[in-house]
C-alpha positions in Angstrom: 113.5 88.1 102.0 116.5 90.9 101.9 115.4 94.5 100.7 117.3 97.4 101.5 115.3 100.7 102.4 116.9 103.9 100.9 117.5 106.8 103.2 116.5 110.1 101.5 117.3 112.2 104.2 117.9 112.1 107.9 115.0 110.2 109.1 113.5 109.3 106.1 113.2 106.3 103.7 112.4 104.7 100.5 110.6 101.5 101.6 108.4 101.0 98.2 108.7 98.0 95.8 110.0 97.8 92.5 108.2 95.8 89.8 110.4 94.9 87.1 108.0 92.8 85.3 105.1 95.2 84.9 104.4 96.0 81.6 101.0 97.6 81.6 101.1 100.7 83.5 98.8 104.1 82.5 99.9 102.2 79.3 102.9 99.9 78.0 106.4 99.8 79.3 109.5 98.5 79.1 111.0 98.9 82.2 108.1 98.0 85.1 107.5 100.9 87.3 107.9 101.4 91.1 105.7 101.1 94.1 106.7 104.3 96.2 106.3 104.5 99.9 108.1 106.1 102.5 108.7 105.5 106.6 109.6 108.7 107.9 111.4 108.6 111.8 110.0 111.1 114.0 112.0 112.1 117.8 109.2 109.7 119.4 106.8 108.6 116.3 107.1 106.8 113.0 104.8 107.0 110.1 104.6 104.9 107.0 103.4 106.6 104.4 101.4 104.7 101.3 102.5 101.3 100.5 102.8 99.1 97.1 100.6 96.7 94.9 98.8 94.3 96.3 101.1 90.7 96.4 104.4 93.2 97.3 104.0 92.7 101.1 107.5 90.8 101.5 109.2 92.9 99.8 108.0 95.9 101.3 108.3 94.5 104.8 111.7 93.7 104.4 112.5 97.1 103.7 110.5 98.7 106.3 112.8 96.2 108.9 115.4 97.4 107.5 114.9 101.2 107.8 114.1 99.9 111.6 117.4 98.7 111.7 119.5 101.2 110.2 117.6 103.4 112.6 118.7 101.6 115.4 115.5 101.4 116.7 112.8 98.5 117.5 109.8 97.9 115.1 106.8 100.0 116.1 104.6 102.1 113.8 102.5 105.2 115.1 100.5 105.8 112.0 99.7 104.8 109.0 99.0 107.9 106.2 97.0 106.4 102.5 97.4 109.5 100.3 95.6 107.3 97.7 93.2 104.7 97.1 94.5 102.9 93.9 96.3 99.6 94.1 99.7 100.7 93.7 99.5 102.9 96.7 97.3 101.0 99.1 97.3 96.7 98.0 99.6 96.4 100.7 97.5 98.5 103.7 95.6 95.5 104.8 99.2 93.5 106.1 100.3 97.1 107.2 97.4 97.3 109.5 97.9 93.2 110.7 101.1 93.6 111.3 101.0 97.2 113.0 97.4 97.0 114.6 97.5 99.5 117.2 98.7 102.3 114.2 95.8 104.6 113.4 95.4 104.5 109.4 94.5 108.4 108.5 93.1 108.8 105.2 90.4 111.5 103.6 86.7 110.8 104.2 86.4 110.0 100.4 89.3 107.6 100.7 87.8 105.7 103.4 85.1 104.6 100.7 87.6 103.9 98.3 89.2 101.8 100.5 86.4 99.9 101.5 85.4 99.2 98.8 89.1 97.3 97.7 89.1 96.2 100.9 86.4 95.1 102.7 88.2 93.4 105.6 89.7 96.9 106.6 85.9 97.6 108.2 86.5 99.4 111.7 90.2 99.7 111.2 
């Protein structure tokens, strides 16, 4: 799969999903909605922060390569930050962490229940 990450700013990208077909969403829409996430470039480090719905994981991948390649730079995250627990921010976390074990995932305490809880196989991550 080919999706394009969007730069935002010098270091930093769009590399969430959009859902074009969703059309129940904090109530109906029209439109679908968007999955936002963001891979941020440090000097040395990189950091993905949130993710997308759980059953978005090529889509999201593909743009995380691709904000790899526009940075010229080979695929390695440093961290992983979950600002939320709900789907649409963390259904993807559980490839994030296969594919990027070594990355730390930093979440709240209260998260980490949250997460368990959706996720079970995350235990000891």
């Amino acid at each position: 799969m080919k999706a394009n990450a969007q730069k935002i700013a010098e270091g930093v990208y769009w590399i969430g999903v959009l859902d074009w077909d969703l059309r129940s969403y904090h109530g109906y829409t029209l439109d679908g909605t968007t999955y936002n996430a963001y891979i941020v470039f440090g000097e040395d480090k990189v950091a993905i922060i949130d993710n997308a719905y759980p059953g978005k994981t090529a889509e999201m991948m593909a743009r995380i390569d691709d904000a790899f390649a526009q940075e010229g730079r080979d695929v390695k995250v440093d961290y992983i930050i979950q600002n939320h627990v709900e789907k649409d921010h963390s259904g993807v976390l559980y490839d994030l962490h296969k594919r990027f074990p070594e990355a730390p995932i930093y979440c709240t305490e209260i998260a980490v229940k949250g997460l368990l809880k959706h996720y079970p196989k995350l235990e000891g991550a």
